[in-house]
Structures are given as structure tokens and as C-alpha cells.
N, C-alpha and C positions, 0 to 999 in steps of 0.2 A: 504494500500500500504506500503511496508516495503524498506524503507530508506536504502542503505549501502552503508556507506565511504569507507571499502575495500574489493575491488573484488578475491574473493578468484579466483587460478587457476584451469582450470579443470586436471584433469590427462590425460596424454599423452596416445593417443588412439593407438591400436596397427592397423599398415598398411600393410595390406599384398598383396603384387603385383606378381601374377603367371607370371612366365618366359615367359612364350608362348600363352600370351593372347591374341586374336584380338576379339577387342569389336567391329566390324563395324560387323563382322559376325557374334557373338554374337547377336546383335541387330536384323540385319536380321533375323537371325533363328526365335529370340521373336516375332518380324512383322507377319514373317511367319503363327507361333502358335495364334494370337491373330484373324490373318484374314481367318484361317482355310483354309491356302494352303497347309499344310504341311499333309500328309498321315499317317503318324504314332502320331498321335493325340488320345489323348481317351477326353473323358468328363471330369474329375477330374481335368486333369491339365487345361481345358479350364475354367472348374466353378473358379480355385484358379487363375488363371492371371486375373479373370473380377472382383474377388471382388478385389484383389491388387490393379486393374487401379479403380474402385470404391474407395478405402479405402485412396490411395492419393490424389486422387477428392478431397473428403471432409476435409483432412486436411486443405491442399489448400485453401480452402474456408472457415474454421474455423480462418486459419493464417490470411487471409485478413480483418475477421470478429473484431477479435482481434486489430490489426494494425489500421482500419480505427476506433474502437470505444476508443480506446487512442489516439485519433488524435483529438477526438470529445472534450474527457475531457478537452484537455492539452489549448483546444481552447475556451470552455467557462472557463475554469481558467483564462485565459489571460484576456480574457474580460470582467471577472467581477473585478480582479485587476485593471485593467485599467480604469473603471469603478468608482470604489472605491477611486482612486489616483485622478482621474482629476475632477470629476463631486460629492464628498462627502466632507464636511468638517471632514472626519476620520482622516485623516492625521493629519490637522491642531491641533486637539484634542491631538490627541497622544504625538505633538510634544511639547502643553503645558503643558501635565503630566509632563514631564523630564525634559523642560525650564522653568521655572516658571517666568512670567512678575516680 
């Protein structure tokens, strides 16, 4: 795991917003294409939108996969510190390395 003190910035994305956009009809259309109401449909674009909604699927599920298995680590790190502090004489030890009676 690589430690960094400073967060470098990313570069400023370019946002390009079309004048005359309506994305609810947009959307629609895609609805349309995906449930095969729309008639002027061929195969290719059907095969390329199913691996797309596929190919997000599994992000998705990789993201969560990731997320919940750093949640796992960050959680047995807690408790074997915790662990180590309350229930080991480690501490105690350490602290008479540097205090000496």
C-alpha cells in the first residue's frame, strides 16, 4: 500500500454541454433500443448496448468488491491494535526501552 502526504491535483477535464440537449428523450430513445420497440434497430447496435449495460454490471461489482474488502482490512487492523494495546504487555515493553526505571 503506498502512503502519500501530498495529493497531487488531477487536470481539469474538458466539459462539453450541447446547446440543445434533452437527455429525458435521449434516454427514452436508449429505453426504446434496449427493449426492442424501436423499428429501425439492427443487431450490432443491440449486441454493443448489452455488452455496455454488461461491462458496467461488473464494474459495479468489482467497485463494491474492492470497497467492502478495504473495509475488511482496515477492520482486522483495528482489532489486532486494539488487541495488542489493551490485552499484551507490548506497550508496556516498548515504553521501558525509552524510560528506563
Amino acid at each position: 500500500m503506498k502512503i502519500v502526504f501530498f495529493k497531487r491535483s488531477k487536470p481539469k477535464a474538458f466539459e462539453y454541454k450541447p446547446l440543445y440537449y434533452d437527455k429525458k428523450k435521449d434516454d427514452r430513445e436508449k429505453r426504446k433500443r434496449e427493449l426492442g420497440l424501436d423499428n429501425s434497430h439492427d443487431s450490432s447496435a443491440m449486441m454493443k448496448g448489452e455488452l455496455q449495460r454488461r461491462w458496467r454490471k461488473g464494474e459495479t461489482n468489482t467497485k463494491e468488491k474492492t470497497s467492502s474488502m478495504k473495509f475488511v482490512i482496515y477492520l482486522l487492523i483495528a482489532i489486532m491494535s486494539v488487541y495488542l494495546i489493551f490485552f499484551t504487555d507490548l506497550v508496556q515493553k516498548i515504553v521501558q526501552i525509552f524510560i528506563p526505571n
